[in-house]
C-alpha positions as CSV (number, residue, x, y, z in Angstrom):
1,X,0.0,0.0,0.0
2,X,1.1,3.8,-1.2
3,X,2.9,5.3,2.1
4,X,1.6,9.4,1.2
5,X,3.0,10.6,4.2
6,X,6.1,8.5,4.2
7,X,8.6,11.0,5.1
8,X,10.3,12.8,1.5
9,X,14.4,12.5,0.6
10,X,15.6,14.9,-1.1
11,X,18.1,14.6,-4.1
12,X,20.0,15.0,-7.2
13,X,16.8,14.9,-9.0
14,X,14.3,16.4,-7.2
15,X,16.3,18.5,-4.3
16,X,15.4,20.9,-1.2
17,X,16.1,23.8,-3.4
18,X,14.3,27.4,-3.5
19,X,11.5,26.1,-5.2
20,X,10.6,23.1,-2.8
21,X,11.4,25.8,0.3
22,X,9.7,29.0,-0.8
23,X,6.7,26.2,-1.3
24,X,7.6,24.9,2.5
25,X,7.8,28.3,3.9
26,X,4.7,29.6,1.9
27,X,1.8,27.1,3.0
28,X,3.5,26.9,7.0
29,X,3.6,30.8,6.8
30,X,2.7,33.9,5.0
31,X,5.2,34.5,1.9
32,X,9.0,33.9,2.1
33,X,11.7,36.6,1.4
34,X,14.7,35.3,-0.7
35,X,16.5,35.3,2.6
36,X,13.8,33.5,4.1
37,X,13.8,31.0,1.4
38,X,18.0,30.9,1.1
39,X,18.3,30.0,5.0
40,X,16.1,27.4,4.6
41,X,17.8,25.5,1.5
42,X,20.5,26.3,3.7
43,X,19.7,25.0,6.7
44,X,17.9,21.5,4.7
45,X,14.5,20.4,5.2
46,X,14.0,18.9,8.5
47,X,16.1,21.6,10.3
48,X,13.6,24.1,8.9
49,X,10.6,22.2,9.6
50,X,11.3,21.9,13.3
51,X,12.3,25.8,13.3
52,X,8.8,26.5,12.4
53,X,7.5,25.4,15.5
54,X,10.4,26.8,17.9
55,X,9.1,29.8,19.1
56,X,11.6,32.9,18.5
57,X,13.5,34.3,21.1
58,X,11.8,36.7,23.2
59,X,9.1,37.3,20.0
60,X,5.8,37.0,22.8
61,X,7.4,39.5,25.3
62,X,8.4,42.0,22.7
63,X,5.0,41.9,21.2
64,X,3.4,42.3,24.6
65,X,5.9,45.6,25.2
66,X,4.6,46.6,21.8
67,X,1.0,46.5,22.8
68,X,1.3,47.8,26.0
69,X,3.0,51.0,24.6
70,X,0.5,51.9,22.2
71,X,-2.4,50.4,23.8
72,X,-3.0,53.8,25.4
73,X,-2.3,55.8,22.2
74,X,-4.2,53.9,19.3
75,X,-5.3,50.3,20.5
76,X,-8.9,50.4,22.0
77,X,-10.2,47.2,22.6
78,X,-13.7,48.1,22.4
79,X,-13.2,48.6,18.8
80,X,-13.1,45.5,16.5
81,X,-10.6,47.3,14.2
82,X,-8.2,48.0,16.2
83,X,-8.1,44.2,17.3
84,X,-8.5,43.2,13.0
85,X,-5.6,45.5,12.4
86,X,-3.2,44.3,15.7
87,X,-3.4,40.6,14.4
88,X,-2.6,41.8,11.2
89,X,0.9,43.3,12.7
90,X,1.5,40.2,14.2
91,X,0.8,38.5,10.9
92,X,3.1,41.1,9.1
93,X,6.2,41.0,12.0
94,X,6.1,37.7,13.3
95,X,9.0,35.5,13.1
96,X,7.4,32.4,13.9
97,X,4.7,32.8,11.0
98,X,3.3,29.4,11.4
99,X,1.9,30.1,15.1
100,X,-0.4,33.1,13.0
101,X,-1.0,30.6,10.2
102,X,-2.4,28.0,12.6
103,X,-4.6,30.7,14.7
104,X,-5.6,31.7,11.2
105,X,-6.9,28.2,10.3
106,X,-8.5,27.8,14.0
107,X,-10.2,31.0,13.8
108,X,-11.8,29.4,10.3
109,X,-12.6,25.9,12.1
110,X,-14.1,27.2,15.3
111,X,-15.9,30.3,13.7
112,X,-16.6,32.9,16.0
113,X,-17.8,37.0,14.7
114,X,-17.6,39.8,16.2
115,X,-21.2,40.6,14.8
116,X,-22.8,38.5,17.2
117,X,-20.1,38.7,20.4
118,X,-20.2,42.4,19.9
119,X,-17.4,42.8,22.5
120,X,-13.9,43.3,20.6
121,X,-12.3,42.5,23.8
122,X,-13.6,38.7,24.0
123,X,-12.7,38.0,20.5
124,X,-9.3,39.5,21.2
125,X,-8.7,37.1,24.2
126,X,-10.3,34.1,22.1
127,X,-7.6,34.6,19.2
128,X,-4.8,34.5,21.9
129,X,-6.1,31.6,22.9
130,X,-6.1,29.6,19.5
131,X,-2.3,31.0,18.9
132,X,-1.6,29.8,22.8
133,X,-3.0,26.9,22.0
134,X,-3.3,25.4,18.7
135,X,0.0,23.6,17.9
136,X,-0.7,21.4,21.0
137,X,-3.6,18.9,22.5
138,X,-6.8,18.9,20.1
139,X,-8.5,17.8,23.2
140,X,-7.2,20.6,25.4
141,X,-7.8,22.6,22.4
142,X,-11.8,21.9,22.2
143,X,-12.2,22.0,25.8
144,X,-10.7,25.9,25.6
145,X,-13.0,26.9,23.2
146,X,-15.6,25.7,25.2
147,X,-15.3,27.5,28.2
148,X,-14.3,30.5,25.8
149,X,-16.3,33.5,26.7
150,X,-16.5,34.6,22.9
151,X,-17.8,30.9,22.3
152,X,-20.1,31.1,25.0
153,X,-22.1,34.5,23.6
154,X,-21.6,33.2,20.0
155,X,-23.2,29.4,20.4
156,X,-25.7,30.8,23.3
157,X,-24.0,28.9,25.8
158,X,-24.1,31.4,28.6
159,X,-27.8,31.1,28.4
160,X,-28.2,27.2,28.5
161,X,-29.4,26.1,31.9
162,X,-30.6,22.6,32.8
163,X,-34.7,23.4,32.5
164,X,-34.1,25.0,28.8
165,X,-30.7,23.5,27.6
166,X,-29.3,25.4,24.3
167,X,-28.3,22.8,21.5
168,X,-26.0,25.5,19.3
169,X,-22.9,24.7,21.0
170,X,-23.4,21.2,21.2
171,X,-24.6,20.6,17.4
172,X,-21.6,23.0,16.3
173,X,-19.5,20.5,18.3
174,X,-20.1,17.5,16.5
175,X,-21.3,18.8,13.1
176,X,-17.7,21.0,12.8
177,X,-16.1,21.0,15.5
178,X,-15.1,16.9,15.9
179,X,-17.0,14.2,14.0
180,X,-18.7,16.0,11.1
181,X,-21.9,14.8,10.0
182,X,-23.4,11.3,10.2
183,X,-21.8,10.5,13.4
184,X,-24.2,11.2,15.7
185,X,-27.4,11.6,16.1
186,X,-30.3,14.4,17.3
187,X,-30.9,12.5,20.6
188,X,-26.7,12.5,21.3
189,X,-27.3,16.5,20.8
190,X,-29.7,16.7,23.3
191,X,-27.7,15.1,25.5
192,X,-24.9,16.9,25.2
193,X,-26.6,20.0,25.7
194,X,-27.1,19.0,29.2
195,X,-24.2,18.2,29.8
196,X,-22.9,21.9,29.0
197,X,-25.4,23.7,31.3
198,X,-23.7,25.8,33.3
199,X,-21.3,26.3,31.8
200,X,-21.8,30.3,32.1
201,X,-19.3,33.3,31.6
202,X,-18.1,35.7,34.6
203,X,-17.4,38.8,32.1
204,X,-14.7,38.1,30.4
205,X,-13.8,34.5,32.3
206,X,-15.4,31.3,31.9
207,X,-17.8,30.3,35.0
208,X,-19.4,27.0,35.9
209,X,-22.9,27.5,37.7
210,X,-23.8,24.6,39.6
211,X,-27.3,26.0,40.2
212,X,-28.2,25.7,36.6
213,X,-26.4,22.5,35.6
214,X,-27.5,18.8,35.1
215,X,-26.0,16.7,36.3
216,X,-28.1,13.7,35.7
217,X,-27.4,10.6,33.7
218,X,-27.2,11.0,30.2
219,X,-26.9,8.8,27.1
220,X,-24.2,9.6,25.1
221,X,-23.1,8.1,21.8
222,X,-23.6,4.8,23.2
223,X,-22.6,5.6,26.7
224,X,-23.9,6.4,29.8
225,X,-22.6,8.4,32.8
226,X,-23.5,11.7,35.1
227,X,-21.6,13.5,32.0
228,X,-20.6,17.1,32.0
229,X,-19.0,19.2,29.0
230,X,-15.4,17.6,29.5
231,X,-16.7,14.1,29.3
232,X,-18.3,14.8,26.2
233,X,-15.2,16.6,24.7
234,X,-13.1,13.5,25.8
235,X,-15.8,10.9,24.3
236,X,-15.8,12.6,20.9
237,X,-11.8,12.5,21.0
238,X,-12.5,8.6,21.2
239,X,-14.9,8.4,17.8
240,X,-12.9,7.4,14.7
241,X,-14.4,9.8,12.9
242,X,-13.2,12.8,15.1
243,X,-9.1,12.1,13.7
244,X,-10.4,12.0,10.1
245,X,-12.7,15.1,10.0
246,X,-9.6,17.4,11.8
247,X,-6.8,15.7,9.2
248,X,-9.5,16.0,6.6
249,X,-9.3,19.6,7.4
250,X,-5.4,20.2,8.4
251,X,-4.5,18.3,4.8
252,X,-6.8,20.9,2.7
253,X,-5.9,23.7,4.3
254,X,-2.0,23.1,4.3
255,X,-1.3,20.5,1.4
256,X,-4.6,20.0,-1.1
257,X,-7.7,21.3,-1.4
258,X,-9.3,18.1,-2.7
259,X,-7.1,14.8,-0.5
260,X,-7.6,11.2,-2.3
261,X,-9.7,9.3,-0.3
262,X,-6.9,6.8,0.8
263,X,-4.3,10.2,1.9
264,X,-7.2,11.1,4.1
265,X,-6.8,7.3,5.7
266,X,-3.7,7.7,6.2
267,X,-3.7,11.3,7.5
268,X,-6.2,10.5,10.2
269,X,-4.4,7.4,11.1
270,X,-1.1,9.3,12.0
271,X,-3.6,12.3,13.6
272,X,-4.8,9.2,15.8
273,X,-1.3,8.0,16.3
274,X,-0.3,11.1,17.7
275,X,-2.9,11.2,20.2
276,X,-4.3,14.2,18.4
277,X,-1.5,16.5,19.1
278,X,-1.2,18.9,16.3
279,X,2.4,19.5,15.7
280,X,3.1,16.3,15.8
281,X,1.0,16.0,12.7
282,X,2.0,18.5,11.1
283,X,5.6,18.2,11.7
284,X,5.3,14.3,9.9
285,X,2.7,16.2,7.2
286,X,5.1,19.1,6.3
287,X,8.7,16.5,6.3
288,X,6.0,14.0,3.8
289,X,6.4,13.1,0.2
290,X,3.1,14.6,-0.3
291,X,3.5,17.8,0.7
292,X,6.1,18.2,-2.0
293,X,4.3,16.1,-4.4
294,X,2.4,17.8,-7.5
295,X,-1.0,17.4,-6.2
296,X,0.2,19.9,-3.4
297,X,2.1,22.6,-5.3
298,X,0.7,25.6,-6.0
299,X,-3.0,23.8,-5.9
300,X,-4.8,26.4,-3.1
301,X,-6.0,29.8,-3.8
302,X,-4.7,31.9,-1.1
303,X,-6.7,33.7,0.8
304,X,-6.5,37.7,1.0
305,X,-4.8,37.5,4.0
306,X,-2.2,34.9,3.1
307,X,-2.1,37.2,0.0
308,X,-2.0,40.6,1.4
309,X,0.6,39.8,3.9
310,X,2.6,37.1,2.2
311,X,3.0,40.0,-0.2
312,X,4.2,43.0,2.1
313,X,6.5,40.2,4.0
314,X,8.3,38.6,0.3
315,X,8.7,42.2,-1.2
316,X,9.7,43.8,2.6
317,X,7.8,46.1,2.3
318,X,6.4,48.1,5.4
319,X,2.5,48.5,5.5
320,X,0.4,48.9,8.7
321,X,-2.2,47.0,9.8
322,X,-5.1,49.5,9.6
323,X,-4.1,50.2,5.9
324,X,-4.9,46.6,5.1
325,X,-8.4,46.8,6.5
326,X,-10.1,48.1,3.6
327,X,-8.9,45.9,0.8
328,X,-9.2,43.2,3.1
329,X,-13.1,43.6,3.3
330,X,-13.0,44.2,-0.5
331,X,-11.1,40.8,-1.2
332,X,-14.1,39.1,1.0
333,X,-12.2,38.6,4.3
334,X,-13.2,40.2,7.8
335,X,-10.9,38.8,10.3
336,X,-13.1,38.7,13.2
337,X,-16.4,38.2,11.1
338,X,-16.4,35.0,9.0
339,X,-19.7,34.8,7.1
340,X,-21.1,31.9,9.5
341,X,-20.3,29.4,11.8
342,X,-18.7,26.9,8.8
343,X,-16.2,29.8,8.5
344,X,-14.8,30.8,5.0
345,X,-15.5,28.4,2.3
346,X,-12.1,29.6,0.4
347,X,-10.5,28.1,-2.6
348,X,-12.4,29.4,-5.6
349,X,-14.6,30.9,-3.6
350,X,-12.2,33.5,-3.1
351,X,-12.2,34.9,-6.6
352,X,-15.0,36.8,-8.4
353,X,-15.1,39.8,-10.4
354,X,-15.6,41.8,-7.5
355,X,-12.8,40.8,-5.7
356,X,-10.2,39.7,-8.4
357,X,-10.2,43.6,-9.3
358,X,-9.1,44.3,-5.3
359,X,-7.1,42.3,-5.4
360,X,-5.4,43.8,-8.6
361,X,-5.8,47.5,-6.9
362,X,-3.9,45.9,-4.1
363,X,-0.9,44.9,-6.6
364,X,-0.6,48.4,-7.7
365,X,-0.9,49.7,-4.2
366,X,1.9,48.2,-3.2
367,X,3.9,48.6,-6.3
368,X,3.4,52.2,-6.1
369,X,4.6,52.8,-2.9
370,X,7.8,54.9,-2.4
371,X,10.7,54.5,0.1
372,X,9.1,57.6,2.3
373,X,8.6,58.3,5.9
374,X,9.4,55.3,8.1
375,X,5.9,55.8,9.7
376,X,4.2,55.2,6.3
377,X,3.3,52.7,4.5
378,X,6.9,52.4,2.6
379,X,8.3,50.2,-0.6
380,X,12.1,50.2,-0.8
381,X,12.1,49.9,-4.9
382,X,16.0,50.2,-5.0
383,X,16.8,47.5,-2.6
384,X,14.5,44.7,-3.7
385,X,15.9,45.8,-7.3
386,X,19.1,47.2,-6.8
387,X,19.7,50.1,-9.2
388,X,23.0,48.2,-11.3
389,X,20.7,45.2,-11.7
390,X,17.8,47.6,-13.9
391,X,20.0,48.3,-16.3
392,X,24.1,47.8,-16.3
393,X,26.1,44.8,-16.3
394,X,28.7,44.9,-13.2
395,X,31.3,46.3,-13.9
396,X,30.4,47.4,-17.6
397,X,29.4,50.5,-19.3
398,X,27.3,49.2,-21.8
399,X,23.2,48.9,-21.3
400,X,21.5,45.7,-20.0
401,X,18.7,43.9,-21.2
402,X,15.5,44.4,-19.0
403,X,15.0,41.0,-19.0
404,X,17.1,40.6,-16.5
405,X,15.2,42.7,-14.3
406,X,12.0,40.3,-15.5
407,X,14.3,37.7,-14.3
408,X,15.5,39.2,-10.8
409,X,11.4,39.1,-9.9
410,X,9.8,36.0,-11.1
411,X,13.2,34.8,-9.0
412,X,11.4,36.6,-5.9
413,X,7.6,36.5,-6.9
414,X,7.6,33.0,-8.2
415,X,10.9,31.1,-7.7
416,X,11.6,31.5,-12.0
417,X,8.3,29.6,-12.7
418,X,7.4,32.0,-15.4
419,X,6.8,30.9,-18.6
420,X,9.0,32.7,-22.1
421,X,6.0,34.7,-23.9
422,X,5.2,36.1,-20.3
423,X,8.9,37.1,-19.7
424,X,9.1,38.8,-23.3
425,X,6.0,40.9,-22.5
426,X,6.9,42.1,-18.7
427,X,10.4,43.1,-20.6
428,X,8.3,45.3,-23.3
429,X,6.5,46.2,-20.3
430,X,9.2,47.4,-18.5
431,X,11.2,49.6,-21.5
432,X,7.2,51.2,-22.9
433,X,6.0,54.6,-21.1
434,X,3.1,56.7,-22.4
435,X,4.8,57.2,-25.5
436,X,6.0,53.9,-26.6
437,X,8.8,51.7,-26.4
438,X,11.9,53.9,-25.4
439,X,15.2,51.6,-24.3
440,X,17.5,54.8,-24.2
441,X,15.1,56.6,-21.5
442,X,15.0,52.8,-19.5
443,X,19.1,53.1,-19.3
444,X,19.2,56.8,-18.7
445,X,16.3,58.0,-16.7
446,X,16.2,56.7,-13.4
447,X,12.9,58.1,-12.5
448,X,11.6,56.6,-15.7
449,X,12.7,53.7,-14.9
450,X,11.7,53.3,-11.4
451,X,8.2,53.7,-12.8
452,X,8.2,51.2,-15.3
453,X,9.9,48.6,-12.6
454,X,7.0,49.2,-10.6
455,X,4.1,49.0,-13.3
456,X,6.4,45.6,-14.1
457,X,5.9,44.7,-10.4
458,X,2.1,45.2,-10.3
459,X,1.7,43.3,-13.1
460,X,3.6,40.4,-11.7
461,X,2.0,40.6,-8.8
462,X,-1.3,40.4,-10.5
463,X,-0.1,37.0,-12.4
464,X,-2.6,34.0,-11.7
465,X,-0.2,31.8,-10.4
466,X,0.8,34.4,-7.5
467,X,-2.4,34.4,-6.3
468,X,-1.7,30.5,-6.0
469,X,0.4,28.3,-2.9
């Protein structure tokens, strides 16, 4: 039988080079500068797979100085976008990018919106939580979100007592949450709706009231005990289904959008073997001959925020938060407000007229940007393409072909993966202003120039296969 997660060997023919990184780093993260990607060829695959879960030195206390010094002057967490845009910092500056990638995916599994919570605060701590907490115990994991205060007003939980017991939570629990549909039924619902009563919040803490709990017997998916919410977040860890539904969703969101039937076997048996811990997986997912098999590459549509950020983090550029806000929303993503509780549906679903042209007003956004103040949203043109690169050979007097310049960015953008016709028509691109095709003012003008690099940019930027992982 095929071993798909049978860990991958690199070699001669088929090596850990830029292309099988930037494709690492990409899918575990947001983006991958060509330093990123150079350290990790490097460094070799499994030393870089374990760095992504090492958390950086010192990275959660410096963010927590960070927030505490401009809490008072801009962050007010009674406003939702001040909370959007502070994730989106951490997004943009972290060095361990998988933790945000992870509390990204959580945050699309256990769907939670603001427009229900209305208390910015809550969802705040809830997304702390998921980063805290989601590399680590799927058990513990549930059992947080749970007792998580943002849950609790979302899925009605702080109003489930033991004379009118709430189902939302407990549905949501099996039907997304663990199992999936099918493995259960409506009286195991029931059931484990008692069994949560009580389970109230205290402002912005979790709190168990005794008063309005039941704590009778209860029939639960075949068994029977005086269960309360932990029991029945420790039974559903036991159901078969519960490792294939969570791999199911781990292996679409990091490898394929559309796993064979017998890679989802064998994903949820190594989920199972790991005693649902989540690294663990991953870590055996990300060293797999899968994950760098074709079926993987390039085969998920990212979404605007793996877009938007992966962007501003592979170029270097410096954009705020807040900015991002707005052509978020246009892309279709609200951090904070998925649609429903299934969370985003993503892949194609990300791409329609609408927000296809945001996404190409976000290209030339950030190809527009100049060097400027360093409390603006800033592009450093000259040092992502260094001024002797545009248009001189080293060392030579003569003029250089722009297609070296073409070269220089599908390198950065797209690891080289750009087909011949394309190159030949960024490179007209490039030497063509308002009044044609003029090489002499390409070589000669450096302001003309810089514009045309940055049209170039946009364009590349806009390229279908960027908008790809």
């Amino acid at each position: 039988m095929t071993q798909h997660l049978r860990p991958w060997t690199p070699s001669q023919s088929r090596p850990f080079d830029a292309r099988a990184a930037a494709h690492l780093l990409r899918r575990t993260g947001f983006g991958a500068s060509p330093a990123e990607i150079a350290k990790a060829v490097n460094d070799g695959l499994e030393t870089t797979v374990d760095g992504l879960f090492e958390p950086a030195a010192d990275e959660e206390a410096e963010f927590a100085r960070t927030f505490e010094a401009v809490q008072a002057g801009f962050i007010n967490l009674d406003d939702v976008s001040y909370v959007q845009a502070w994730w989106l910092y951490r997004m943009l500056r972290s060095r361990v990018p998988l933790k945000e990638k992870l509390t990204l995916f959580w945050h699309g599994h256990f769907a939670t919106s603001y427009l229900k919570v209305d208390d910015a605060y809550l969802m705040h701590q809830q997304i702390q939580m998921l980063r805290e907490r989601g590399a680590g115990s799927f058990r513990d994991l549930v059992l947080a979100v749970a007792k998580d205060p943002a849950m609790l007003v979302y899925l009605d939980g702080e109003s489930s007592e033991k004379e009118h017991p709430n189902e939302n939570f407990a549905r949501e629990l099996m039907e997304l949450f663990t199992c999936g549909i099918g493995h259960y039924g409506e009286q195991d619902v029931l059931e484990a709706a008692r069994a949560f009563t009580g389970w109230h919040r205290n402002r912005a803490g979790f709190a168990f009231n005794a008063d309005e709990h039941d704590d009778g017997r209860k029939q639960f998916l075949g068994l029977s005990g005086r269960f309360d919410g932990a029991d029945i977040v420790d039974i559903l860890m036991q159901q078969p289904a519960t490792p294939r539904w969570i791999a199911g969703k781990l292996l679409k969101f990091f490898a394929s959008p559309e796993p064979a039937a017998d890679v989802l076997d064998e994903a949820a048996g190594l989920l199972d073997r790991t005693q649902m811990n989540i690294k663990w997986f991953l870590r055996e997912l990300f060293l797999s001959e899968y994950f760098f098999s074709k079926v993987c590459y390039r085969q998920q549509i990212t979404s605007p925020a793996e877009y938007m950020v992966g962007t501003i983090r592979t170029l270097g550029a410096h954009v705020s938060g807040s900015s991002l806000l707005s052509h978020m929303e246009a892309m279709g993503q609200v951090l904070l407000e998925p649609p429903n509780v299934k969370g985003w549906d993503g892949q194609r679903k990300w791409i329609n007229s609408s927000t296809w042209t945001a996404r190409l007003e976000f290209a030339r956004y950030i190809a527009m940007l100049e060097s400027g103040s360093p409390f603006a949203d800033r592009l450093d043109l000259e040092r992502l393409v260094p001024d002797d690169l545009a248009w001189r050979e080293p060392g030579l007097a003569r003029p250089k072909s722009p297609a070296r310049v073409v070269a220089w960015l599908a390198d950065v953008l797209v690891q080289g993966e750009l087909d011949e016709a394309s190159r030949s028509k960024l490179a007209r691109l490039l030497v063509t202003g308002d009044d044609g095709e003029n090489r002499e003012a390409f070589r000669d003008d450096a302001d003309f120039r810089r514009q045309r690099i940055r049209a170039v940019l946009a364009a590349m930027l806009s390229l279908p296969q960027y908008h790809t992982c």
